[in-house]
N, C-alpha and C positions, 0 to 999 in steps of 0.2 A: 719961312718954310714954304711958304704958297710959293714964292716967286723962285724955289728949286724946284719944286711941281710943276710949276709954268713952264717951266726951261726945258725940262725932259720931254713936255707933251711937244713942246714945238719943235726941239729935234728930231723927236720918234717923226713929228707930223712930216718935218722935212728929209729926214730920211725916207719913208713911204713917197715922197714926193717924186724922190730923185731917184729909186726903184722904179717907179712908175713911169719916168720918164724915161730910163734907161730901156728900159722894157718896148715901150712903145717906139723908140728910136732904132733899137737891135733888129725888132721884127717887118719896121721899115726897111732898111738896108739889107736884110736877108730876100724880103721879096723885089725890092728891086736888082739885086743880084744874081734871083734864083736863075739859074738855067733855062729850067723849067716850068714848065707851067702848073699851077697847082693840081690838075687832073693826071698830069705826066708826073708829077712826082708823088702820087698814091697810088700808081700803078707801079711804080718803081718800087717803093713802102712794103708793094702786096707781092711784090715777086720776089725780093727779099724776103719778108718774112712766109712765105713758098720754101723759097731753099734753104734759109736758116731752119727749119721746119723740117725739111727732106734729111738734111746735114743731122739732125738729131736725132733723126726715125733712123739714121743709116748706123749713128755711134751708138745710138741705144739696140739697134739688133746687135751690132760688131760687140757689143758690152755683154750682152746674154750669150752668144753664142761662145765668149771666152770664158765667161760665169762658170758656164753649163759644162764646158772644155775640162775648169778648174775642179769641179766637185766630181766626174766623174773621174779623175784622176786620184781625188782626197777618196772616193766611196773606191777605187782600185788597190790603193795603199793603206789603208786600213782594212779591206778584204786578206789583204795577203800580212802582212801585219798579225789579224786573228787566228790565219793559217796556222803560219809560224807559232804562234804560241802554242794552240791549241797541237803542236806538235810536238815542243818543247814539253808543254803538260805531259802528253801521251808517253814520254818518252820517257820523266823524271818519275812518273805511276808506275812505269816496267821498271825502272832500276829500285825504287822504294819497294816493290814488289819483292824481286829477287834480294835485297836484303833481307827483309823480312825472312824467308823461306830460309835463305842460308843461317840466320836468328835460330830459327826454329829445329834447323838439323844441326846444329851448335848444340842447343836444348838436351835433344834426343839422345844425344851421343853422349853426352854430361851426364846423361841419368844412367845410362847403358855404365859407364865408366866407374862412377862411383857404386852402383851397385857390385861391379865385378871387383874392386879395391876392398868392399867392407866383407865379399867372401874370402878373398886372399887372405886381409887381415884377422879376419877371426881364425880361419885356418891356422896361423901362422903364430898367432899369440893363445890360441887355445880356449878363447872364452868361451861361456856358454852359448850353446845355439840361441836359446832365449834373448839375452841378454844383444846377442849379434842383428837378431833377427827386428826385436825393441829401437837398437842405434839406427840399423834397415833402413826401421820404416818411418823412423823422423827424418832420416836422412831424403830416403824417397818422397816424405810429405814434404820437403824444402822445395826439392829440385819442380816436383808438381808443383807449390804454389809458384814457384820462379816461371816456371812455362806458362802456365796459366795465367801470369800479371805479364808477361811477354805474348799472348796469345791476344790476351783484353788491348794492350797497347797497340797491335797492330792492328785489329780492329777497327779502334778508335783511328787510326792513321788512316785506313781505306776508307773510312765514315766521310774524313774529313776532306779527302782528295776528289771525293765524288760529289762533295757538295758544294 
């Protein structure tokens, strides 16, 4: 077991070696090939990262200024957007309205109706006035509570559109 311990350390060791070596060899041939001089090539470094610099102050304004482009477009079409609805709203409140209304002269006119039918009929069949007047007025307390749970329902329907 020692002597696969052994073995790893000394390859790890020669590996690092030949790292080490390659290292020190690459960075010799880089500067005997450089162009330039080590001063000329940190000035070069620094004017590059100058306009790599400028280059990203330029995409990051051109990025806001499309941003900014973008959302005032999104804050234009959702403005008109709530328009529209809020119009569509306005609009389905006036028609729910005027049902309603037409509901309610439906109503009117139902109780107008059978009141004049249960004078015909008593007239017509003879019964007592009592008795005419008794059918009447359950008949008239129908048509009222009908109006009246049509009167509450619509109500509730304006409650509900306005809130």
């Amino acid at each position: 077991m020692s002597t696969n311990n052994d073995h790893e350390v000394s390859s790890a060791l020669s590996f690092f070696k030949g790292f080490l070596f390659g290292g020190i060899l690459g960075a010799g041939f880089a500067l005997l090939y450089a162009p330039k001089t080590g001063k000329e090539f940190r000035e070069d470094i620094k004017k590059k990262s100058a306009d790599l610099k400028e280059d990203a102050d330029v995409a990051l304004a051109d990025f806001k200024t499309k941003a900014n482009a973008i959302l005032e477009e999104g804050k234009k079409a959702a403005d008109s957007l709530l328009k529209e609805a809020e119009a569509k709203l306005a609009e389905a409140k006036e028609k729910a309205a005027k049902i309603m209304e037409s509901g309610a002269k439906v109503v009117d006119s139902l109780e107008d109706a059978v009141e004049d039918v249960v004078e015909k009929a008593a007239d017509k069949v003879g019964v007592s006035k009592e008795t005419v007047e008794s059918k009447k007025k359950k008949v008239k307390d129908a048509v009222k509570a009908a109006k009246k749970a049509f009167d509450d329902e619509k109500e509730n329907v304006l409650k509900d559109e306005s809130a």
